[in-house]
Structures are given as structure tokens and as C-alpha cells.
PDB file of N, CA, C and O in Angstrom:
ATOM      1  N   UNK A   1       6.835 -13.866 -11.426  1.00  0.00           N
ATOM      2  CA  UNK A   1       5.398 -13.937 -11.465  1.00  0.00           C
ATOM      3  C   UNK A   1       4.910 -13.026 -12.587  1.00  0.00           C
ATOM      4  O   UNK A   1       5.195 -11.829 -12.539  1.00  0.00           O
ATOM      5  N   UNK A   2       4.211 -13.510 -13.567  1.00  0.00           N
ATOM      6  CA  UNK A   2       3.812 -13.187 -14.546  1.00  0.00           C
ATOM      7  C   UNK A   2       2.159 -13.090 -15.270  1.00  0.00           C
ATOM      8  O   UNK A   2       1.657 -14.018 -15.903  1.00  0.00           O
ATOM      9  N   UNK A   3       1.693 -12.168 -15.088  1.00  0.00           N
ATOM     10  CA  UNK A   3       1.823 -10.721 -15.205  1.00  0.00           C
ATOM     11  C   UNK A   3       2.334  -9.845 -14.395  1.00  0.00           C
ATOM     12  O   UNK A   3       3.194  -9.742 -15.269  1.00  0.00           O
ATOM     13  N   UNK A   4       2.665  -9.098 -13.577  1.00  0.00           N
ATOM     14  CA  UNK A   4       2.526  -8.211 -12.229  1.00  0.00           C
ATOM     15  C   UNK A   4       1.800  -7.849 -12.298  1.00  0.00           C
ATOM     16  O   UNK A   4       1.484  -7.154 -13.264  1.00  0.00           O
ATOM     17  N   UNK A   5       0.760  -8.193 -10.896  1.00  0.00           N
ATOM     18  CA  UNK A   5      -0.358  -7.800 -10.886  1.00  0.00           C
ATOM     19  C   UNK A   5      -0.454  -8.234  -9.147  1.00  0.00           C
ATOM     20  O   UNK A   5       0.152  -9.240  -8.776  1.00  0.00           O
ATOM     21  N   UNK A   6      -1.281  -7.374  -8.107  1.00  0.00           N
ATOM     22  CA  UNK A   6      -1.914  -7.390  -7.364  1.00  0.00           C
ATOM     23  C   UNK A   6      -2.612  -9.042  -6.938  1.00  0.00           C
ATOM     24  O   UNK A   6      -2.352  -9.700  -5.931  1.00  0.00           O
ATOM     25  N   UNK A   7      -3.405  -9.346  -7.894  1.00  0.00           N
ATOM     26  CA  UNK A   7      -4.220 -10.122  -7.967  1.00  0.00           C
ATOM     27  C   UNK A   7      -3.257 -11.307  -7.240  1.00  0.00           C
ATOM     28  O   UNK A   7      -3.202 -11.673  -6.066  1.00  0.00           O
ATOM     29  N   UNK A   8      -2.477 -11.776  -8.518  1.00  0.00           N
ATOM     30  CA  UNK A   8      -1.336 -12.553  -8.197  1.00  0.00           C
ATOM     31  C   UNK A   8      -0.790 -12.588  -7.144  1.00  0.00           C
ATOM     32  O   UNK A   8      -1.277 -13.494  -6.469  1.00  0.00           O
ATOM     33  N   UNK A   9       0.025 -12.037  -6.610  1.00  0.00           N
ATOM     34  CA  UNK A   9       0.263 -12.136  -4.917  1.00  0.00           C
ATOM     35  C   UNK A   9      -0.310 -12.590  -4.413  1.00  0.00           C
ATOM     36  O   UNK A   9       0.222 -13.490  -3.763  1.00  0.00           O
ATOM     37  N   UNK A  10      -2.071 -12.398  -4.205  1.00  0.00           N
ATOM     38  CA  UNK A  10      -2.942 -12.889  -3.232  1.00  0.00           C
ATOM     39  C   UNK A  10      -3.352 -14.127  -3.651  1.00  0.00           C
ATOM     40  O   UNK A  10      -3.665 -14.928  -2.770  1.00  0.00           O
ATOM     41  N   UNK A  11      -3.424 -14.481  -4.856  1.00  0.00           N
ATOM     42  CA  UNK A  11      -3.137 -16.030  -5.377  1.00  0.00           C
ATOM     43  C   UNK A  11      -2.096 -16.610  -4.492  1.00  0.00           C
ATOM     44  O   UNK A  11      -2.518 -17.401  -3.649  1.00  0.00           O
ATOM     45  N   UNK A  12      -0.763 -16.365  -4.515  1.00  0.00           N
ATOM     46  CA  UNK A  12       0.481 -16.706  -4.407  1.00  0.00           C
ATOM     47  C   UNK A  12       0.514 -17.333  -2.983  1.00  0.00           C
ATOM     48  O   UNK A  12       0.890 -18.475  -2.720  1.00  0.00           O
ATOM     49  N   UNK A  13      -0.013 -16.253  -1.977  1.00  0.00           N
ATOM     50  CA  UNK A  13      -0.046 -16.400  -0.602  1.00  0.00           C
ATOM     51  C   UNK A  13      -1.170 -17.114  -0.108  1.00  0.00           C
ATOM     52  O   UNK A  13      -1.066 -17.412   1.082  1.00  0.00           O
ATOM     53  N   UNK A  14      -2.350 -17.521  -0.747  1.00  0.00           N
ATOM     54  CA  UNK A  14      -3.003 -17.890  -0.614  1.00  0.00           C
ATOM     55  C   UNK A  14      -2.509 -19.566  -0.743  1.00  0.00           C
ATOM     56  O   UNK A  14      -2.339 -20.422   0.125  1.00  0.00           O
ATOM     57  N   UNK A  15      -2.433 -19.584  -1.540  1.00  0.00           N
ATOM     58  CA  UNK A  15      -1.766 -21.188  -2.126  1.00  0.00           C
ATOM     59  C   UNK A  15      -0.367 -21.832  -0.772  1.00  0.00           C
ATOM     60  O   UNK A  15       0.142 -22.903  -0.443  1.00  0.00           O
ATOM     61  N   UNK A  16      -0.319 -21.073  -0.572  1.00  0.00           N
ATOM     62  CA  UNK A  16       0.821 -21.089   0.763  1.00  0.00           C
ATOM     63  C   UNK A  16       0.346 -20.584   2.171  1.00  0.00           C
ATOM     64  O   UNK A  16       1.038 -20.199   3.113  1.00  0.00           O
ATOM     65  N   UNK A  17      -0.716 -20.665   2.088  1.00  0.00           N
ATOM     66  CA  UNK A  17      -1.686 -20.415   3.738  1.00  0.00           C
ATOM     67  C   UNK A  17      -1.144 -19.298   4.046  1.00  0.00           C
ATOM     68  O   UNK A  17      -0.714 -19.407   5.194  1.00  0.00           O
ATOM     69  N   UNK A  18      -0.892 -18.069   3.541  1.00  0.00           N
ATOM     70  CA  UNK A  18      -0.954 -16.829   4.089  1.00  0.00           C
ATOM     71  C   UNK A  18      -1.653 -15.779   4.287  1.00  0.00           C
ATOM     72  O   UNK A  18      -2.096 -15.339   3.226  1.00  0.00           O
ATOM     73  N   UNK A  19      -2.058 -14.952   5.547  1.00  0.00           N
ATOM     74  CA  UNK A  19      -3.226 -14.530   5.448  1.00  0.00           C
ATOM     75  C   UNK A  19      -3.007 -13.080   4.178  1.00  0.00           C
ATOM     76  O   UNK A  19      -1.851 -12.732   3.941  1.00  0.00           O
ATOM     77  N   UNK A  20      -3.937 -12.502   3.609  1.00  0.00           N
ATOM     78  CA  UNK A  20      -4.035 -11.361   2.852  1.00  0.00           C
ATOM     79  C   UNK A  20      -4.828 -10.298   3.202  1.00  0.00           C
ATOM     80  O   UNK A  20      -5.630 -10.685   4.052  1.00  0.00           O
ATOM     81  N   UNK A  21      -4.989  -9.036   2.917  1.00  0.00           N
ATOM     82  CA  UNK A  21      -5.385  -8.017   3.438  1.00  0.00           C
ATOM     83  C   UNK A  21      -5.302  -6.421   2.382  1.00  0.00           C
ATOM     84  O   UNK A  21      -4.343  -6.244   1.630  1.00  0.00           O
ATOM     85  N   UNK A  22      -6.049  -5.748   2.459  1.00  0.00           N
ATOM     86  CA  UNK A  22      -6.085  -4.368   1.747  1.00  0.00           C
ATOM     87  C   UNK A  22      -6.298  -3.162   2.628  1.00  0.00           C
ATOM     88  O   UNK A  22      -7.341  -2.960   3.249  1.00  0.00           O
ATOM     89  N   UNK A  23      -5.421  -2.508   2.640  1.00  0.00           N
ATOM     90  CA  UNK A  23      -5.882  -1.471   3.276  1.00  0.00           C
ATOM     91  C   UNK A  23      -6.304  -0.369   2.957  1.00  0.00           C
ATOM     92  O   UNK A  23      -6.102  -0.331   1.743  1.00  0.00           O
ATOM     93  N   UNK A  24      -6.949   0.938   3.375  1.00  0.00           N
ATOM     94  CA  UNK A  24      -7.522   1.823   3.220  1.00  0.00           C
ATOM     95  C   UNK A  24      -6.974   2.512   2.474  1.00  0.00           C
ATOM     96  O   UNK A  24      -5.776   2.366   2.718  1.00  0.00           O
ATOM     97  N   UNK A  25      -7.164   3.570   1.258  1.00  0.00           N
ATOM     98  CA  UNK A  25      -6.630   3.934  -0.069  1.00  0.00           C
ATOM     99  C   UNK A  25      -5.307   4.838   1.370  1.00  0.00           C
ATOM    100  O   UNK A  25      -5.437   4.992   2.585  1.00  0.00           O
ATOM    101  N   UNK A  26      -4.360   5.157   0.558  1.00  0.00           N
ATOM    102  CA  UNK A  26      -3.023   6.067   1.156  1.00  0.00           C
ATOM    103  C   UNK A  26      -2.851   6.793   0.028  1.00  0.00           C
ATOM    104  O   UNK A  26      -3.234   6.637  -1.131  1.00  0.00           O
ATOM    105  N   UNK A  27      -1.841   8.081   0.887  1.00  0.00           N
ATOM    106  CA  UNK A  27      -0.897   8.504   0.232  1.00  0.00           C
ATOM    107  C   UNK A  27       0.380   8.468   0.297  1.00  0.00           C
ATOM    108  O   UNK A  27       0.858   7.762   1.186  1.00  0.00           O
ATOM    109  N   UNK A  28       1.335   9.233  -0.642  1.00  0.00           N
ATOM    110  CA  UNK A  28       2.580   9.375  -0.455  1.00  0.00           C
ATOM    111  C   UNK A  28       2.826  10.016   0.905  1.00  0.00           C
ATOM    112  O   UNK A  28       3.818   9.591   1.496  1.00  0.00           O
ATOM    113  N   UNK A  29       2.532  10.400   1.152  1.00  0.00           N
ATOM    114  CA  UNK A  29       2.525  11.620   2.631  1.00  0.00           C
ATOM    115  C   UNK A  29       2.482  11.148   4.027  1.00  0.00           C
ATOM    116  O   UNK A  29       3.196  11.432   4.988  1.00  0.00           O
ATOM    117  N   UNK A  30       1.072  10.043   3.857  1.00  0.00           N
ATOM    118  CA  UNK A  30       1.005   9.511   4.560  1.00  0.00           C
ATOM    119  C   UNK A  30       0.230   7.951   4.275  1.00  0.00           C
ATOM    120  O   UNK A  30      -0.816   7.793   3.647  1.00  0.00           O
ATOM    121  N   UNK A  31       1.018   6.933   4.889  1.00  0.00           N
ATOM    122  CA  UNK A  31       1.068   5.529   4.162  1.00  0.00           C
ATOM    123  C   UNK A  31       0.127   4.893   5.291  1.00  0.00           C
ATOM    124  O   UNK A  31      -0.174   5.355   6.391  1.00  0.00           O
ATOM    125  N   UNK A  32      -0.198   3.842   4.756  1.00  0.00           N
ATOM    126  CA  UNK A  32      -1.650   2.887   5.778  1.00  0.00           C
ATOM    127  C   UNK A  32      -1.538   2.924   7.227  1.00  0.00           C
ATOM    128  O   UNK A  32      -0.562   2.351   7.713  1.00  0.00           O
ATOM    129  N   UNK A  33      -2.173   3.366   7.824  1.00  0.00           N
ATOM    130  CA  UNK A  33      -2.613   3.463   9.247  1.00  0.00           C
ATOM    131  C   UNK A  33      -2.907   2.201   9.716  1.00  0.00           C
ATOM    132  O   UNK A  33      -3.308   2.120  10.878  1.00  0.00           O
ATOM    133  N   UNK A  34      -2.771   1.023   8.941  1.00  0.00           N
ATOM    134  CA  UNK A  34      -3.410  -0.323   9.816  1.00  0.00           C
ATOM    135  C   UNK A  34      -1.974  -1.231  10.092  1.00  0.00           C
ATOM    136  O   UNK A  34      -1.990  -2.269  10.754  1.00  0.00           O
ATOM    137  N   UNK A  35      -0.865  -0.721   9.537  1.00  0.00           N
ATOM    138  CA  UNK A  35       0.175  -1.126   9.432  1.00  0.00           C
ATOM    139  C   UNK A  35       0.964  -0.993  10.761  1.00  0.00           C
ATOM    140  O   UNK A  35       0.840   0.165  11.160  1.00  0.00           O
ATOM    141  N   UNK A  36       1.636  -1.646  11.494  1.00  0.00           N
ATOM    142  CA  UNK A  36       2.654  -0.994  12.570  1.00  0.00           C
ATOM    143  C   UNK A  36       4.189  -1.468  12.074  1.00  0.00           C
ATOM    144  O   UNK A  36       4.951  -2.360  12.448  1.00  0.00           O
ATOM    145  N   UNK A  37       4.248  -0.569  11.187  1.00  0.00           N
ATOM    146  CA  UNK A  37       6.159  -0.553  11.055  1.00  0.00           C
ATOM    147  C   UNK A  37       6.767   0.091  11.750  1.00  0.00           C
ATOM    148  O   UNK A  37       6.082   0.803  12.485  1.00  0.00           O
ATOM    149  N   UNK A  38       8.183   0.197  11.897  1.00  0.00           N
ATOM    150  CA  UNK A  38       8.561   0.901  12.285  1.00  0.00           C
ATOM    151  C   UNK A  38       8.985   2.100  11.651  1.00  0.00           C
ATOM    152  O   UNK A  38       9.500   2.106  10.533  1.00  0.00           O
ATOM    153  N   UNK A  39       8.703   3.502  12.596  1.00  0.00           N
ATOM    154  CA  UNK A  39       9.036   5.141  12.051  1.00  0.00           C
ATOM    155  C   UNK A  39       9.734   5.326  10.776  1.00  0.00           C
ATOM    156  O   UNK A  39       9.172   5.891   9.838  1.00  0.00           O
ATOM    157  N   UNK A  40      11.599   4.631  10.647  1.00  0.00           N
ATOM    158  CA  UNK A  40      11.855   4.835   9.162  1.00  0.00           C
ATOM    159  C   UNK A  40      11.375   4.428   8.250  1.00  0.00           C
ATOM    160  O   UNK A  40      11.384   5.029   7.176  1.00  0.00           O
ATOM    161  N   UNK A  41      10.739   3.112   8.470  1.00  0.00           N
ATOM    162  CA  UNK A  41       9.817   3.019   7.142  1.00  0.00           C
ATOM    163  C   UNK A  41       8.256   3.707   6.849  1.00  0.00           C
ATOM    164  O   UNK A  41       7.329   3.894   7.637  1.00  0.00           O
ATOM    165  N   UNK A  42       8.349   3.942   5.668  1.00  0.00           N
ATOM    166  CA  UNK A  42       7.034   4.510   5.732  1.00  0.00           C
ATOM    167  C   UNK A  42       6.765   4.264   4.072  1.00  0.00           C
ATOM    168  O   UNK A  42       7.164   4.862   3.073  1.00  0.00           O
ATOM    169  N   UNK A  43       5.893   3.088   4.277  1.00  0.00           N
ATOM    170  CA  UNK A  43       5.047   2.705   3.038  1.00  0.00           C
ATOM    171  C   UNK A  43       4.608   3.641   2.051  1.00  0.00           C
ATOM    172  O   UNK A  43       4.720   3.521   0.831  1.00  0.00           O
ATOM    173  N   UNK A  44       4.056   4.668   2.747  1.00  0.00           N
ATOM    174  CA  UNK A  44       3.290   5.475   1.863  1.00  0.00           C
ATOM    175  C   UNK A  44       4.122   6.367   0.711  1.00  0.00           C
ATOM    176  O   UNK A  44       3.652   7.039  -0.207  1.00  0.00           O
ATOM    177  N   UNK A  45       5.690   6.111   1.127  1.00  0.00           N
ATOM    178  CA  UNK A  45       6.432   6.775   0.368  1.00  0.00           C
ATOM    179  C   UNK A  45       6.830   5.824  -1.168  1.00  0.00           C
ATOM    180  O   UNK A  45       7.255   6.354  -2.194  1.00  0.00           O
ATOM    181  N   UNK A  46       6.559   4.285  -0.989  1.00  0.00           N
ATOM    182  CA  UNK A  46       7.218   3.318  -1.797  1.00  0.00           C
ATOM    183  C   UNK A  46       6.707   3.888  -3.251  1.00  0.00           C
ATOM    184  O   UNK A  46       5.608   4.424  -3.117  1.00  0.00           O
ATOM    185  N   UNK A  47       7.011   3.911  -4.101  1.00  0.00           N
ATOM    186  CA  UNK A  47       7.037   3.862  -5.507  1.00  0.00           C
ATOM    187  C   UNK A  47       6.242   2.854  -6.583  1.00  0.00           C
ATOM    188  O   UNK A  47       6.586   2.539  -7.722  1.00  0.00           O
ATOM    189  N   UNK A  48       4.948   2.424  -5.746  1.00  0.00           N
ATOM    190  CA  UNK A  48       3.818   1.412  -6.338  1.00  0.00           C
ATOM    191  C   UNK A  48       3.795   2.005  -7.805  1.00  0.00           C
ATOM    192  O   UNK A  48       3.762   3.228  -7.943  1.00  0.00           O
ATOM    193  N   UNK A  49       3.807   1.360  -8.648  1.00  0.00           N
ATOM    194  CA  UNK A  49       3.470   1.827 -10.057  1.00  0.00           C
ATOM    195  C   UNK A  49       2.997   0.741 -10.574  1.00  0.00           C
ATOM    196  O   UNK A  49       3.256  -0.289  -9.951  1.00  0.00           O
ATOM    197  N   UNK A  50       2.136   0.609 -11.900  1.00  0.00           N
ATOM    198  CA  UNK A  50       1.505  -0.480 -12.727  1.00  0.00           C
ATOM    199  C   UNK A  50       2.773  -1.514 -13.134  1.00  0.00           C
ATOM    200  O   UNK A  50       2.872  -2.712 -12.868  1.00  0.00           O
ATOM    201  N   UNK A  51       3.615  -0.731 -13.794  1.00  0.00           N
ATOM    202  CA  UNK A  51       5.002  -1.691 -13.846  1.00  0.00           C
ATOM    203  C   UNK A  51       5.793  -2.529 -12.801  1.00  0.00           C
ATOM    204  O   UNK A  51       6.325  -3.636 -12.878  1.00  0.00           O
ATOM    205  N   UNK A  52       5.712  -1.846 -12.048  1.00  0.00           N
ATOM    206  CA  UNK A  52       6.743  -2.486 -10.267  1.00  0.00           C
ATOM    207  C   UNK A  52       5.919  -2.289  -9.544  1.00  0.00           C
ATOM    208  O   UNK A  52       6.186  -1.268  -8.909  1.00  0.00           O
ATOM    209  N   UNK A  53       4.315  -3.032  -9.038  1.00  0.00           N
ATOM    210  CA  UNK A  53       3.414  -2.823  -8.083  1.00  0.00           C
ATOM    211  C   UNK A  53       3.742  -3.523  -7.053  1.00  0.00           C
ATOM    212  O   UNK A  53       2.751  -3.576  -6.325  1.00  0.00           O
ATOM    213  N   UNK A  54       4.865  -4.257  -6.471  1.00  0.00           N
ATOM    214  CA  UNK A  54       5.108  -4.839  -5.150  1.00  0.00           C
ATOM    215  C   UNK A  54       6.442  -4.128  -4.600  1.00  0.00           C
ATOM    216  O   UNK A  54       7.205  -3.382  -5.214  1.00  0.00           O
ATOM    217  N   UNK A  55       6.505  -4.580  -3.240  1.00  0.00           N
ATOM    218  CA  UNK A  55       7.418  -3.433  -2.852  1.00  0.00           C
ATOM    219  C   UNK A  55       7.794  -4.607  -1.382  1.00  0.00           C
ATOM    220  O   UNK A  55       6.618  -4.522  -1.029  1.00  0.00           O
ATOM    221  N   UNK A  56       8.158  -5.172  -0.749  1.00  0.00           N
ATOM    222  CA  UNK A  56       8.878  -6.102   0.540  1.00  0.00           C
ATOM    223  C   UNK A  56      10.070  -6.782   0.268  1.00  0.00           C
ATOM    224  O   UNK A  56      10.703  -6.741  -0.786  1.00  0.00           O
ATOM    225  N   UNK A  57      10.404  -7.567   1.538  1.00  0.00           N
ATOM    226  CA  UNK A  57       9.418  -7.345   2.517  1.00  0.00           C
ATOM    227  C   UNK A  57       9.730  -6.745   3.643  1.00  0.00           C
ATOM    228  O   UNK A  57      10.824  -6.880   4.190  1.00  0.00           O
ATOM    229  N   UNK A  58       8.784  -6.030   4.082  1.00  0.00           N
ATOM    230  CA  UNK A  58       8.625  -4.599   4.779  1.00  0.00           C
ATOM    231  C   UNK A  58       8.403  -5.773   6.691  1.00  0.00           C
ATOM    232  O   UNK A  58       7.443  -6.438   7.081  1.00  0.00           O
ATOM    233  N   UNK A  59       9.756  -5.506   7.343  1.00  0.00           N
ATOM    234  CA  UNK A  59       9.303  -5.907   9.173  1.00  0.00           C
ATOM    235  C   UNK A  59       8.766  -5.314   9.867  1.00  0.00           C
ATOM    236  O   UNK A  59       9.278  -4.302  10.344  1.00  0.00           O
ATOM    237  N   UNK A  60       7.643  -5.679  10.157  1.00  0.00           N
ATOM    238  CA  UNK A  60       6.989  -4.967  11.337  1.00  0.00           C
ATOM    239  C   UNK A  60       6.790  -5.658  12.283  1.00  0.00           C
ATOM    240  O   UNK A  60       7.125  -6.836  12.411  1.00  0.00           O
ATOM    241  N   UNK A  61       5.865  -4.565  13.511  1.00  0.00           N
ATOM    242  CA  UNK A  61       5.895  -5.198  14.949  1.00  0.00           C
ATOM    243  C   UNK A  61       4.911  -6.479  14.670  1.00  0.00           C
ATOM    244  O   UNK A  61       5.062  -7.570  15.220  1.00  0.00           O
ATOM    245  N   UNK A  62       4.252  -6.283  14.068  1.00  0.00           N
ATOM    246  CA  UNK A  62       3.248  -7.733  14.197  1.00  0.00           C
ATOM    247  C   UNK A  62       3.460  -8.818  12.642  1.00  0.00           C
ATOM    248  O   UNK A  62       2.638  -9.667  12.296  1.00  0.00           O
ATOM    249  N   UNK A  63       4.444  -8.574  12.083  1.00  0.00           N
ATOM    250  CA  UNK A  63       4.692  -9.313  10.968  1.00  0.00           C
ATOM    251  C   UNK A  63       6.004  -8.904   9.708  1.00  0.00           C
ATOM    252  O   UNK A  63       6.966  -8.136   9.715  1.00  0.00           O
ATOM    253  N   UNK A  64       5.342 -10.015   8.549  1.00  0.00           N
ATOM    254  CA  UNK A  64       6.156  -8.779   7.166  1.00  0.00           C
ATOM    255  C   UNK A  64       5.335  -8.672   6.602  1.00  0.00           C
ATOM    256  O   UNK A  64       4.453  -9.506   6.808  1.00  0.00           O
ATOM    257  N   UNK A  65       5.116  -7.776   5.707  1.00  0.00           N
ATOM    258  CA  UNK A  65       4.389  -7.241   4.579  1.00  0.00           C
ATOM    259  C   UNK A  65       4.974  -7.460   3.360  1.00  0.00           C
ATOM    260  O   UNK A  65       6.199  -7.343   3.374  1.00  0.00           O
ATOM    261  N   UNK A  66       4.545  -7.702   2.463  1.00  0.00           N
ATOM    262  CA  UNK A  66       4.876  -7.662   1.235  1.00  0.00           C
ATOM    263  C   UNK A  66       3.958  -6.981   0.341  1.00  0.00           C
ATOM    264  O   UNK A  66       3.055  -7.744  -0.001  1.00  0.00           O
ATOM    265  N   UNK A  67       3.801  -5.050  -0.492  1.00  0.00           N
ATOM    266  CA  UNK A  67       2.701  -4.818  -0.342  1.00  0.00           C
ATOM    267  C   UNK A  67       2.980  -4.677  -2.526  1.00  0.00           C
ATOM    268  O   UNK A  67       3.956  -4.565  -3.268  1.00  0.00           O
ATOM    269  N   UNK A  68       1.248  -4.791  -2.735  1.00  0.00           N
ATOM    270  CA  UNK A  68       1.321  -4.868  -4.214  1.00  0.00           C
ATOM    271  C   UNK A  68       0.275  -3.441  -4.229  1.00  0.00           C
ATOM    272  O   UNK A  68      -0.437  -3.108  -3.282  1.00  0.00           O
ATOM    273  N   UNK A  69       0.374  -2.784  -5.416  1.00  0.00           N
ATOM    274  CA  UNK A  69      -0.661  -2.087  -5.903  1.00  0.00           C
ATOM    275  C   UNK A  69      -2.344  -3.025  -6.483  1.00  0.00           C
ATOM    276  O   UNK A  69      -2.614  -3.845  -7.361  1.00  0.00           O
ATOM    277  N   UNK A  70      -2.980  -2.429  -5.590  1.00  0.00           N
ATOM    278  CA  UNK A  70      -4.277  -2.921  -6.161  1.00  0.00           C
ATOM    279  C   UNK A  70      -4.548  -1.842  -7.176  1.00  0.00           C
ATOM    280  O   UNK A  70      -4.801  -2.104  -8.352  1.00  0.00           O
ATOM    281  N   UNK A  71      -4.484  -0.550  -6.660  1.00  0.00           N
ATOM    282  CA  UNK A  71      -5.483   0.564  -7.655  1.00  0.00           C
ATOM    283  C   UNK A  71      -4.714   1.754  -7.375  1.00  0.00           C
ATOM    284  O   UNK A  71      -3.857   2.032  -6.536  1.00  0.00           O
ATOM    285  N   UNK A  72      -5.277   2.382  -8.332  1.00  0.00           N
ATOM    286  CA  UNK A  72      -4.322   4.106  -8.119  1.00  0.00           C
ATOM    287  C   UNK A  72      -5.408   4.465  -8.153  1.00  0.00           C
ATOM    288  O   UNK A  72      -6.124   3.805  -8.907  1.00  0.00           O
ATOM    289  N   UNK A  73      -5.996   5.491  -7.493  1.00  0.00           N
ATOM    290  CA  UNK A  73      -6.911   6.243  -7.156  1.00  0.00           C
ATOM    291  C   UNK A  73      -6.759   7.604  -7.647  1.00  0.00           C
ATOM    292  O   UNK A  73      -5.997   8.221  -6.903  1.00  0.00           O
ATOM    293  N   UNK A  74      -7.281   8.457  -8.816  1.00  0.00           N
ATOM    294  CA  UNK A  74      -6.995   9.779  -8.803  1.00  0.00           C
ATOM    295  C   UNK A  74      -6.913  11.158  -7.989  1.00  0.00           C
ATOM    296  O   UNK A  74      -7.827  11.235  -7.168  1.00  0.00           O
ATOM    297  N   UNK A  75      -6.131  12.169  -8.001  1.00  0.00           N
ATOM    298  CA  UNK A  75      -5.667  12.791  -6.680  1.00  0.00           C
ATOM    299  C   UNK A  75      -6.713  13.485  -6.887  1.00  0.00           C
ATOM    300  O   UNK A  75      -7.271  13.578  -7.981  1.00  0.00           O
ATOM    301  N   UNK A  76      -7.100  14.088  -5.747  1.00  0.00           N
ATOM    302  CA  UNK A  76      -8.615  14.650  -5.442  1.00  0.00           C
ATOM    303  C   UNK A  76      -8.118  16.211  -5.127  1.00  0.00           C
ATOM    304  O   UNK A  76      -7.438  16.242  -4.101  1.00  0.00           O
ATOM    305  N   UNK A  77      -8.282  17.455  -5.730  1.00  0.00           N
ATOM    306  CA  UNK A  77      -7.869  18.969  -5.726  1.00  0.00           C
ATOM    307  C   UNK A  77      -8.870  19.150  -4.613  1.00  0.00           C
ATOM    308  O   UNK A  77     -10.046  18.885  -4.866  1.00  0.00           O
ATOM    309  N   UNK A  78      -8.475  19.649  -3.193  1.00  0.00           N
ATOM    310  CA  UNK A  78      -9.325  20.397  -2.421  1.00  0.00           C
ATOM    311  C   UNK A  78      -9.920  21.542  -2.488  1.00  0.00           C
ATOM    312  O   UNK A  78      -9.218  22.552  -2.444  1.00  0.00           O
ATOM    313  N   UNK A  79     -11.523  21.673  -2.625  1.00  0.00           N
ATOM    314  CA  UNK A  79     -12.104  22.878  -3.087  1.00  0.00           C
ATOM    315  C   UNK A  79     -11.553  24.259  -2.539  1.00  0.00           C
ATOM    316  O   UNK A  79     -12.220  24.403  -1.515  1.00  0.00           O
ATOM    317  N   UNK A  80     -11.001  24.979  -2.605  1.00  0.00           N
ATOM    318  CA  UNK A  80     -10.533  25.819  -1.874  1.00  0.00           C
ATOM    319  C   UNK A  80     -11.438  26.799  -0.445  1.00  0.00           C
ATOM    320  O   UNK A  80     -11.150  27.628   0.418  1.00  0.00           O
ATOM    321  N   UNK A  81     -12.329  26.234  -0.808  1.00  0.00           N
ATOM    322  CA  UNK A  81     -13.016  26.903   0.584  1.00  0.00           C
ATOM    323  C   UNK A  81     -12.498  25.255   2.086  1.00  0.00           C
ATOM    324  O   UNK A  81     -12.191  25.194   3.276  1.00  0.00           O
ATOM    325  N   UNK A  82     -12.608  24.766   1.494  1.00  0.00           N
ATOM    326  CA  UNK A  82     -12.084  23.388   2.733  1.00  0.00           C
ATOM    327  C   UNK A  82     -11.127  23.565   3.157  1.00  0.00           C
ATOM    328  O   UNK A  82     -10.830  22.978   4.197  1.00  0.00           O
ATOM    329  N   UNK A  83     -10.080  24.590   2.446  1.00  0.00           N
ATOM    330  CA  UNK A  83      -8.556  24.457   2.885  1.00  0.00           C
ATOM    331  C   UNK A  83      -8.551  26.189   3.199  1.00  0.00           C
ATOM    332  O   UNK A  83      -7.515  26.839   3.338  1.00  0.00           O
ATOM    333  N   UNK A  84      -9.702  26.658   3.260  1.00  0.00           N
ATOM    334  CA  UNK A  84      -9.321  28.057   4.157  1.00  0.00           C
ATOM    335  C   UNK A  84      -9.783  27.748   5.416  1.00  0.00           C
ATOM    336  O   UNK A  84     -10.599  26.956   5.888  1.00  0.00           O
ATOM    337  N   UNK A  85      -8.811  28.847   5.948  1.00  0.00           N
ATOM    338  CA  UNK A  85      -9.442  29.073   7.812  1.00  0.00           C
ATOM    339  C   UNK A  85     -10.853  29.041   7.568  1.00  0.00           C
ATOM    340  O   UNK A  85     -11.409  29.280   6.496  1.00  0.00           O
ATOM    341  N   UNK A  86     -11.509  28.648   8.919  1.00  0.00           N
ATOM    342  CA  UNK A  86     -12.682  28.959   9.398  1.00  0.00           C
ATOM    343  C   UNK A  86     -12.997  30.382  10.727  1.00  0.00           C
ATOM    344  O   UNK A  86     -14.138  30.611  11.129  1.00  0.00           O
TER     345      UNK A  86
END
């Protein structure tokens, strides 16, 4: 599939009656909360990049996944008063 791109996939699956979906921005740390995989896997760790943005397919309890990069989101520095005690 040519370009790699996000977009594409949801073309792809679409054209083949599959449903599609985005979930809430993640991190490495911790990967989409709407997902139910199982414990060793953990999405949020996969290696999405502009070059290799798909990553499946991933079994879970309610399906497979096959997941693409939509967007990279820049990492956000916590002001340092948010990350002291209260």
C-alpha cells in the first residue's frame, strides 16, 4: 500500500466492510484505554513512526486491530509546579 499512510488503511477496510476507529492520543507508557488486549501486549509501546505507521495484527478480547499512525502529537513538559506535592 502505497503511500503509508493512516488514511489508507481506513480506505482499505472500508472497501472491505470493516468497521474503523481512532482512539484517544497515547503514550509510550501507556497505550489506548479503549482497547482490551491482552496484558503482554501493550500498544502504547509499538514503534508508530511516519515511515512504518502500522503495526498488527494485534488479538484481542473483542477483536484484531490493525493500528496505523494518524498523528504524532508533540510531548508536552509538565510545568513543574503540577508535578510537585501538594
Amino acid at each position: 500500500m502505497e503511500p503509508k499512510a493512516a488514511d489508507k488503511l481506513d480506505e482499505l477496510a472500508k472497501t472491505n466492510g470493516l468497521a474503523t476507529g481512532t482512539t484517544a492520543p497515547f503514550d509510550r507508557e501507556n497505550g489506548p484505554t479503549e482497547l482490551k488486549v491482552p496484558d503482554h501486549i501493550q500498544p502504547g509501546r509499538l514503534q508508530l513512526t511516519r515511515d512504518e505507521p502500522f503495526a498488527g495484527p494485534i488479538v484481542a478480547e473483542d477483536g484484531v486491530y490493525v493500528m496505523a499512525l494518524k498523528q504524532q502529537l508533540p510531548s508536552k513538559c509538565r510545568h513543574w509546579r503540577a508535578s510537585s506535592p501538594k
